[in-house]
C-alpha positions as a Markdown table, in Angstrom:
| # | Residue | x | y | z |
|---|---|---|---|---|
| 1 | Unk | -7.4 | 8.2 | -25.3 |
| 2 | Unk | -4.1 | 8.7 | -26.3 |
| 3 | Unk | -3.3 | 11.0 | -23.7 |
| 4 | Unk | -4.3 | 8.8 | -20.7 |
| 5 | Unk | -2.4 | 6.3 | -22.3 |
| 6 | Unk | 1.1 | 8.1 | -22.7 |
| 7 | Unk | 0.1 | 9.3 | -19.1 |
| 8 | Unk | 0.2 | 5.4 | -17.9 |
| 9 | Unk | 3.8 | 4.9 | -19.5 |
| 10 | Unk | 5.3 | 7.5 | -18.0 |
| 11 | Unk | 4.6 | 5.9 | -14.7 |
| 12 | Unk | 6.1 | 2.8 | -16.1 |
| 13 | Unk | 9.5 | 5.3 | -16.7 |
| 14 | Unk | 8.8 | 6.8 | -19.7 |
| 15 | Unk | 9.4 | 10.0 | -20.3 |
| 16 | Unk | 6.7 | 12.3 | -21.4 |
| 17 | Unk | 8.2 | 12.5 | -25.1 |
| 18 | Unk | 8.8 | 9.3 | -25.4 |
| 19 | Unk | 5.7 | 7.7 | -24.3 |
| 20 | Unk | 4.1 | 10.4 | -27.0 |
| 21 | Unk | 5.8 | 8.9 | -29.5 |
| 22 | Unk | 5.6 | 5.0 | -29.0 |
| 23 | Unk | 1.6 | 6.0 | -29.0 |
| 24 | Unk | 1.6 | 8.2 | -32.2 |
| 25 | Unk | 3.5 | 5.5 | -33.8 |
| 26 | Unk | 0.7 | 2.8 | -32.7 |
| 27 | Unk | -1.6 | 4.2 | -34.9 |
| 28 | Unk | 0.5 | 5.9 | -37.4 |
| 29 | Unk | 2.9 | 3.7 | -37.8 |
| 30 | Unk | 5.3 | 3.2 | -40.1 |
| 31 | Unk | 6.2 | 7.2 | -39.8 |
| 32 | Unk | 9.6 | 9.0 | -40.0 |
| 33 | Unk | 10.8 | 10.9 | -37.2 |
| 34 | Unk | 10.1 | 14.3 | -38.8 |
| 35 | Unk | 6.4 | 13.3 | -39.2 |
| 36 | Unk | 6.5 | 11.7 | -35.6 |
| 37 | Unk | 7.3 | 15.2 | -34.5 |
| 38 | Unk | 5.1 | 17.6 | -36.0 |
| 39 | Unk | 2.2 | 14.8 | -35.1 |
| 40 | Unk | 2.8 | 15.1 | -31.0 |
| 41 | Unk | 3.4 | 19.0 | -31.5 |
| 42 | Unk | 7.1 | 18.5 | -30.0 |
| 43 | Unk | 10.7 | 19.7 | -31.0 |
| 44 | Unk | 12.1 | 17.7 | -34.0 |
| 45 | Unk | 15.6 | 17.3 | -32.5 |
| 46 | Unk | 13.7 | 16.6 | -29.2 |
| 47 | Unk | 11.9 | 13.8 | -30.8 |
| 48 | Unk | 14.8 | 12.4 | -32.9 |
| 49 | Unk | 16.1 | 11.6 | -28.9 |
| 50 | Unk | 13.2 | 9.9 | -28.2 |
| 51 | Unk | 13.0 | 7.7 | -31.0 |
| 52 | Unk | 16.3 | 6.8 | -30.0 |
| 53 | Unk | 15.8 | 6.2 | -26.4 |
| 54 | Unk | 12.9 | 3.8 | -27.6 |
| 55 | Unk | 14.6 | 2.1 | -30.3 |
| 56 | Unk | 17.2 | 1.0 | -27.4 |
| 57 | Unk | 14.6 | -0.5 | -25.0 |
| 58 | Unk | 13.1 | -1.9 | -27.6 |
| 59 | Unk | 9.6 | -0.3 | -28.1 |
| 60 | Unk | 10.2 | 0.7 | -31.5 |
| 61 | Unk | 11.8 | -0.7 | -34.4 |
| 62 | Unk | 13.3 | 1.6 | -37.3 |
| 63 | Unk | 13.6 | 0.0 | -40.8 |
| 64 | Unk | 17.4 | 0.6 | -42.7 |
| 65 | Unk | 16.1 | 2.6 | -45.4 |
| 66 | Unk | 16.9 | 6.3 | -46.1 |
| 67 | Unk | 13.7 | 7.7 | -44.6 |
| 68 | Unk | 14.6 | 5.6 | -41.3 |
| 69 | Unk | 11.1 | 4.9 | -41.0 |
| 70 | Unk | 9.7 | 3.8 | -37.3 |
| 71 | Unk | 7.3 | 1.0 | -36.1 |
| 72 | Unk | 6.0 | 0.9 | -32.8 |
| 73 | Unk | 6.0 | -3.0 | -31.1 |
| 74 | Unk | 2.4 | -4.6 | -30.4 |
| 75 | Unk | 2.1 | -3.2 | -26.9 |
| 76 | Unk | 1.7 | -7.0 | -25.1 |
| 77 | Unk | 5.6 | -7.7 | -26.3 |
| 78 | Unk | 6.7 | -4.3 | -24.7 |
| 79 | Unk | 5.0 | -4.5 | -21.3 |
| 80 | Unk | 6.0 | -8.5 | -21.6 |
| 81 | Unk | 9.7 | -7.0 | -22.2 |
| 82 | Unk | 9.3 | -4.3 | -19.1 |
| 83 | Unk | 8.0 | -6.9 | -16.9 |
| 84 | Unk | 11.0 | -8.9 | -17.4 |
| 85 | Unk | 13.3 | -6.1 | -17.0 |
| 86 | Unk | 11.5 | -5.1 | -13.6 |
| 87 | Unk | 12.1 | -8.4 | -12.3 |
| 88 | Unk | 15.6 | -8.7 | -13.2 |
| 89 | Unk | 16.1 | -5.1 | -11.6 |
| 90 | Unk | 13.9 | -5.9 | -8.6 |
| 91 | Unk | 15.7 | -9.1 | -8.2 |
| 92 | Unk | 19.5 | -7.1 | -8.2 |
| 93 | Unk | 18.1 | -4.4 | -6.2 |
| 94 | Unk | 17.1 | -7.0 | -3.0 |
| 95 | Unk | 20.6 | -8.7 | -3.2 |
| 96 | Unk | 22.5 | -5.4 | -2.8 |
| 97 | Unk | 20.2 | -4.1 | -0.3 |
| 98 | Unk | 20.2 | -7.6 | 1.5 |
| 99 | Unk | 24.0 | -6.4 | 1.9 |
| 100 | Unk | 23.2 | -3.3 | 3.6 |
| 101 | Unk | 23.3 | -4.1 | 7.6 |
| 102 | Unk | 19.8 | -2.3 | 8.8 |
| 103 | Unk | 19.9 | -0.6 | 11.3 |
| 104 | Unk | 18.3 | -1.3 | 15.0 |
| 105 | Unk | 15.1 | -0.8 | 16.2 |
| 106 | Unk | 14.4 | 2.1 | 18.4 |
| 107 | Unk | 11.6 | 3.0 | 20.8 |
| 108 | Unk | 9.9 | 5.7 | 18.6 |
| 109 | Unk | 6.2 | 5.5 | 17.2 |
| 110 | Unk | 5.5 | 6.0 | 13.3 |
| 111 | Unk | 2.2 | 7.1 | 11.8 |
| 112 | Unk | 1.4 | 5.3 | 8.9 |
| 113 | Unk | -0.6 | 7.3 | 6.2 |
| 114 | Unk | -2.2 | 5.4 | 3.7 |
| 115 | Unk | -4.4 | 2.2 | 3.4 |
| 116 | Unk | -2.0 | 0.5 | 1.2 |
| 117 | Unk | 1.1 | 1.6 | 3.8 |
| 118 | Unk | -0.9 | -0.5 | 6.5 |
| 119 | Unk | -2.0 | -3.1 | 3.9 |
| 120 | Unk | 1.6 | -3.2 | 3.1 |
| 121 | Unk | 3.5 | -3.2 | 6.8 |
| 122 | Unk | 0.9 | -6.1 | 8.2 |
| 123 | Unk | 1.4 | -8.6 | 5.4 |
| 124 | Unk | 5.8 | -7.4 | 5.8 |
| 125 | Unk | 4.9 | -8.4 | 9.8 |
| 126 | Unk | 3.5 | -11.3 | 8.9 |
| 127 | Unk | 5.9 | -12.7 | 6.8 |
| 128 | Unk | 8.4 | -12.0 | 9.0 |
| 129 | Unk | 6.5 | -13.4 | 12.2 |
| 130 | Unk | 9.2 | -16.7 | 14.2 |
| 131 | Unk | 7.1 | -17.3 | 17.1 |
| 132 | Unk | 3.3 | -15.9 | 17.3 |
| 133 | Unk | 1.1 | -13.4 | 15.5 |
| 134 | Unk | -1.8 | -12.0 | 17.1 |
| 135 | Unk | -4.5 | -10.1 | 15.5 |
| 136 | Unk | -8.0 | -8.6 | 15.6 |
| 137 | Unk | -9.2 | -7.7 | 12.3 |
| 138 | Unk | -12.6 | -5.9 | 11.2 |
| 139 | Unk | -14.7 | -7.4 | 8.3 |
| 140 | Unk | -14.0 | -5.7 | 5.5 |
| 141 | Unk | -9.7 | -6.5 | 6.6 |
| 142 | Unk | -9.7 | -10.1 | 6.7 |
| 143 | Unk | -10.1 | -11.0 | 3.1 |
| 144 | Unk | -7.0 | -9.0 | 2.5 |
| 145 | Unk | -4.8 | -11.4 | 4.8 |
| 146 | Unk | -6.2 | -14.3 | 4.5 |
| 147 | Unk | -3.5 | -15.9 | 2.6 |
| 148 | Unk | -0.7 | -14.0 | 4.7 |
| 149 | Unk | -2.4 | -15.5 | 7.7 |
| 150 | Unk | -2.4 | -19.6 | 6.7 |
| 151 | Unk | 0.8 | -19.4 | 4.7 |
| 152 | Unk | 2.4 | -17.7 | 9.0 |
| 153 | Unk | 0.5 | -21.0 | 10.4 |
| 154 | Unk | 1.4 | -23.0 | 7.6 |
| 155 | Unk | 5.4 | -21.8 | 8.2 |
| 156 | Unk | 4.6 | -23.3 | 12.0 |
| 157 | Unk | 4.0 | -19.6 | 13.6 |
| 158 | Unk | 1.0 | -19.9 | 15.8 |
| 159 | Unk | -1.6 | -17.0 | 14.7 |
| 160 | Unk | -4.6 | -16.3 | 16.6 |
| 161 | Unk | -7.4 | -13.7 | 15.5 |
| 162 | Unk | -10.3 | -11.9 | 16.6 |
| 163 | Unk | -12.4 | -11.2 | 14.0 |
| 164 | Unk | -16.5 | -10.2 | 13.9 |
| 165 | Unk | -17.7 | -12.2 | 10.9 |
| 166 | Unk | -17.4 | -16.2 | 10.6 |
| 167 | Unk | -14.7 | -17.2 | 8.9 |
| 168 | Unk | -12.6 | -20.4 | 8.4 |
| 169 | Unk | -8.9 | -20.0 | 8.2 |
| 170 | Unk | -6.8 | -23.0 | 8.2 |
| 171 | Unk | -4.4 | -23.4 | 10.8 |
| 172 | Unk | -5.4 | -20.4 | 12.8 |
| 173 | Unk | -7.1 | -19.9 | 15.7 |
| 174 | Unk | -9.9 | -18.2 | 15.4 |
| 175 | Unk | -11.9 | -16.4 | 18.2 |
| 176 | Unk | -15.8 | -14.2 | 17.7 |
| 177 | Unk | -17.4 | -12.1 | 20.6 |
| 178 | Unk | -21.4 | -13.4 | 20.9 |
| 179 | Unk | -21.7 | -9.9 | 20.6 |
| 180 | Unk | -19.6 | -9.2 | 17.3 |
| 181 | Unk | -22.9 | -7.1 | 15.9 |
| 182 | Unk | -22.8 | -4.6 | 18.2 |
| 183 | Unk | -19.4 | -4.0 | 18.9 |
| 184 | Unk | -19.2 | -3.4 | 15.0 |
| 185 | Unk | -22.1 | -0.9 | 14.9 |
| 186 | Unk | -20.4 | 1.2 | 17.4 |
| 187 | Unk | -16.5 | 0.9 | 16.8 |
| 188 | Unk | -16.2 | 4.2 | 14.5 |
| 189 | Unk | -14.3 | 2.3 | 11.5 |
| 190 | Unk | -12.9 | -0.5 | 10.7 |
| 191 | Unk | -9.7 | -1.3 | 12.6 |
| 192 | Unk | -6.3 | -3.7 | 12.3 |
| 193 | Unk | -4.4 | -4.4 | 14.9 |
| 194 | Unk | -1.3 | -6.5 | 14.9 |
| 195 | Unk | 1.4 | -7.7 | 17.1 |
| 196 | Unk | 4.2 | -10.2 | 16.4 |
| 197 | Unk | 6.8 | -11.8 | 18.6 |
| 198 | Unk | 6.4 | -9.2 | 21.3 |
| 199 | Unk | 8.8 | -7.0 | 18.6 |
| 200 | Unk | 7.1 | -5.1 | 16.9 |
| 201 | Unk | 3.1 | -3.5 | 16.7 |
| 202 | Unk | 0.7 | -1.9 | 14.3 |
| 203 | Unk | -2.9 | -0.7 | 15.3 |
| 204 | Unk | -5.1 | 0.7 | 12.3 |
| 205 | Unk | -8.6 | 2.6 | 12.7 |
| 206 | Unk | -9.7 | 3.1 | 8.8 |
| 207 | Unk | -13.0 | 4.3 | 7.8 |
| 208 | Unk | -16.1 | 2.6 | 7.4 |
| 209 | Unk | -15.6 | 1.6 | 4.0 |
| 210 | Unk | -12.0 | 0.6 | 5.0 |
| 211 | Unk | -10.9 | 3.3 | 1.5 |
| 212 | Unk | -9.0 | 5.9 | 4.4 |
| 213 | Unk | -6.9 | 6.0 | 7.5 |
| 214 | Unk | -8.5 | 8.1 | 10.1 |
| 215 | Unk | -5.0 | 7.0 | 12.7 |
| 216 | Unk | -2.4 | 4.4 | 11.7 |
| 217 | Unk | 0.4 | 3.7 | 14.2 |
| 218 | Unk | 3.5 | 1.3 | 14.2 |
| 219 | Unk | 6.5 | 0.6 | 16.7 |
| 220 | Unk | 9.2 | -1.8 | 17.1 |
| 221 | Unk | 9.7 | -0.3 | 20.4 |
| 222 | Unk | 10.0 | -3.9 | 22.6 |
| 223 | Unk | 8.4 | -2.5 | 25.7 |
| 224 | Unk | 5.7 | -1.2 | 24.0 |
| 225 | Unk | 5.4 | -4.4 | 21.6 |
| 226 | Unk | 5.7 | -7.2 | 24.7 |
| 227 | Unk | 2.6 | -4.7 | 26.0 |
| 228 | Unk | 0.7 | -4.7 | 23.3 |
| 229 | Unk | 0.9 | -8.1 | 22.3 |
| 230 | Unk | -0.2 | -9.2 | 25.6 |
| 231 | Unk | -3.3 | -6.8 | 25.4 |
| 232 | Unk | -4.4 | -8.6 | 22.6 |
| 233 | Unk | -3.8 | -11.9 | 23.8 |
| 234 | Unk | -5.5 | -11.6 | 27.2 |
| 235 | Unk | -8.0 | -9.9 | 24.9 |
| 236 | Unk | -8.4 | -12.9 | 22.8 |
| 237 | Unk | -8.6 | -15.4 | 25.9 |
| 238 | Unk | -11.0 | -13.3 | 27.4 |
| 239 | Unk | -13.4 | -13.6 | 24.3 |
| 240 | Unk | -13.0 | -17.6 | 24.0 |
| 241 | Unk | -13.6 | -17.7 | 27.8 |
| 242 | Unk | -17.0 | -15.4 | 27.5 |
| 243 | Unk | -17.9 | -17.6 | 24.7 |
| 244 | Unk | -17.5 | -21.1 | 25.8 |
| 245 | Unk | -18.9 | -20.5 | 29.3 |
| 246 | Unk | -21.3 | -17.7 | 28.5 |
| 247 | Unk | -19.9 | -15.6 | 31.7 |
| 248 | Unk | -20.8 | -11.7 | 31.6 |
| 249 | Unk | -18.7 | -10.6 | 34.4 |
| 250 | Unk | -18.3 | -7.0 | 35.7 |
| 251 | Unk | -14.8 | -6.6 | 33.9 |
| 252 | Unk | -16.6 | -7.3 | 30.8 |
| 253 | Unk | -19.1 | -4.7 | 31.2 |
| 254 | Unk | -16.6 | -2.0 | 31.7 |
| 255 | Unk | -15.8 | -2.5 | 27.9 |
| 256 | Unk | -15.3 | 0.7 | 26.2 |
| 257 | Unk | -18.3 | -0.4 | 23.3 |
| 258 | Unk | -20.9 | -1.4 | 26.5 |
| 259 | Unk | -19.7 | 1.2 | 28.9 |
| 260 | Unk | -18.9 | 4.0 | 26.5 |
| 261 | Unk | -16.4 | 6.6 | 28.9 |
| 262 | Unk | -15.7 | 9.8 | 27.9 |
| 263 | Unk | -12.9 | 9.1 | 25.3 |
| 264 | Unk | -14.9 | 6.5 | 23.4 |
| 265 | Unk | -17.8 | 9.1 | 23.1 |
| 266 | Unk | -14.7 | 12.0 | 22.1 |
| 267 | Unk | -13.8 | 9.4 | 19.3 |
| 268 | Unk | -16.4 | 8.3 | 18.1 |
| 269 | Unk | -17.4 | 12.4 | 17.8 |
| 270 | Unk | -14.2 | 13.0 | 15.8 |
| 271 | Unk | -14.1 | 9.2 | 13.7 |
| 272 | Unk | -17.8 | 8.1 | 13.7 |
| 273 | Unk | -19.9 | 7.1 | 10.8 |
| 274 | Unk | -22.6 | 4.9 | 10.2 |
| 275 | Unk | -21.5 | 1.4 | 10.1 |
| 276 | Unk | -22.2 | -0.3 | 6.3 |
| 277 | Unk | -25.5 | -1.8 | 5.7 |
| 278 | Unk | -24.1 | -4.9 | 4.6 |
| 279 | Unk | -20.6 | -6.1 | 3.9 |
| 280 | Unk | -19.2 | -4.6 | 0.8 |
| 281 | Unk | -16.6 | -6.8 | -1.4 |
| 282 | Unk | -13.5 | -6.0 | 0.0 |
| 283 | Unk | -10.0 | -5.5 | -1.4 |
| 284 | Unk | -8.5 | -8.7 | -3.0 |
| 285 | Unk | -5.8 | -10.0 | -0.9 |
């Protein structure tokens, strides 16, 4: 227990020694710092540093005795303490950055690894959205935006979606293929796609359960933003038309899920899984 728990300090900036220490003295508290070392198997000079180190951020007090005996602080006023301290460092970090001219966009493409990267770079793009937003988002995504997206339309940015569940989101226009079902069962993952203001893109294919990224792209490229934000708004026009009116025209069966060309079949070879049996509970927004 003790082990995993030093192991979760250190990634608050602890050092390995020093998160040792603070949980030694938790349960062996008071202790001197001669005991502190022979208990975590570590140097006594080494450990002397520690105890110093901790003493000065405040996660252990020592007493003014001769023994200079050491008490470790209940570990709700310490992570209350390090929470204030990040936010007064996160706060001085984002005015001297703001400072920092960024530089211009340029016409490149960047893959985007992780779940959390794209989680990360849509909700950035929409809260940084002037004009429009345009989406089409796959069930298990929209319960992570969902608060992104009203507080863009709530901000007076119009934000249209495609999505392939019902859902209500206020102030956004909201737009279902008939036949959400089967484009779902077929589409090898669950994708994002995103384009705001005609400057900048992101287009996601995650797996089933929406846990990895099978291909993650994003540009800022304008040519290839203006493009892609018109694909998915003739896209989402296309859908409330075939809804309202019921047309099935011969454009619309050349779909890549109903017609199925070669490099749907190639993906779906290389991506595809079975679709989930029901909707899982999704990451919380």
């Amino acid at each position: 227990m003790k082990v995993q728990a030093a192991k979760a300090l250190t990634f608050l900036g602890f050092s390995e020694i020093e998160a040792l220490v603070y949980c030694f003295l938790l349960e062996e508290s008071p202790a001197t710092g001669y005991r502190v070392s022979h208990g975590i198997g570590k140097p006594t000079a080494n450990t002397y540093k520690a105890i110093a180190a901790l003493a000065l951020r405040g996660a252990i007090i020592i007493d003014d005795s001769a023994s200079r005996l050491c008490r470790a602080v209940p570990p709700d006023e310490l992570l209350d303490r390090l929470d204030r301290e990040f936010d007064t460092r996160k706060q001085l970090a984002a005015s001297e950055l703001a400072k920092i001219r960024q530089s211009e966009g340029d016409d490149r493409i960047y893959y985007l690894t992780s779940v959390d990267q794209v989680i990360e770079r849509t909700r950035t793009m929409l809260k940084g959205a002037k004009n429009a937003a345009l989406l089409e988002l796959f069930p298990l995504t929209v319960p992570l935006f969902v608060a992104d997206l009203e507080a863009a339309a709530k901000r007076g940015v119009a934000v249209a979606v495609k999505v392939y569940e019902p859902v209500t989101l206020k102030g956004v226009t909201v737009v279902r293929p008939d036949e959400a079902a089967r484009v779902v069962s077929t589409w090898p993952g669950q994708q994002i796609s995103i384009a705001t203001d005609g400057e900048q893109f992101l287009t996601a294919l995650l797996s089933q359960d929406a846990s990895t990224v099978h291909q993650a792209l994003w540009s800022n490229s304008t040519f290839l933003s203006c493009f892609y934000y018109n694909a998915l708004n003739v896209e989402q026009m296309a859908t409330d038309v075939e809804v309202r009116t019921g047309m099935d025209s011969a454009l619309n069966r050349l779909s890549l899920t109903r017609l199925k060309p070669v490099g749907f079949r190639k993906l779906n070879e290389r991506y595809g899984e079975a679709a989930p049996a029901k909707k899982p509970r999704g990451r919380r927004a």
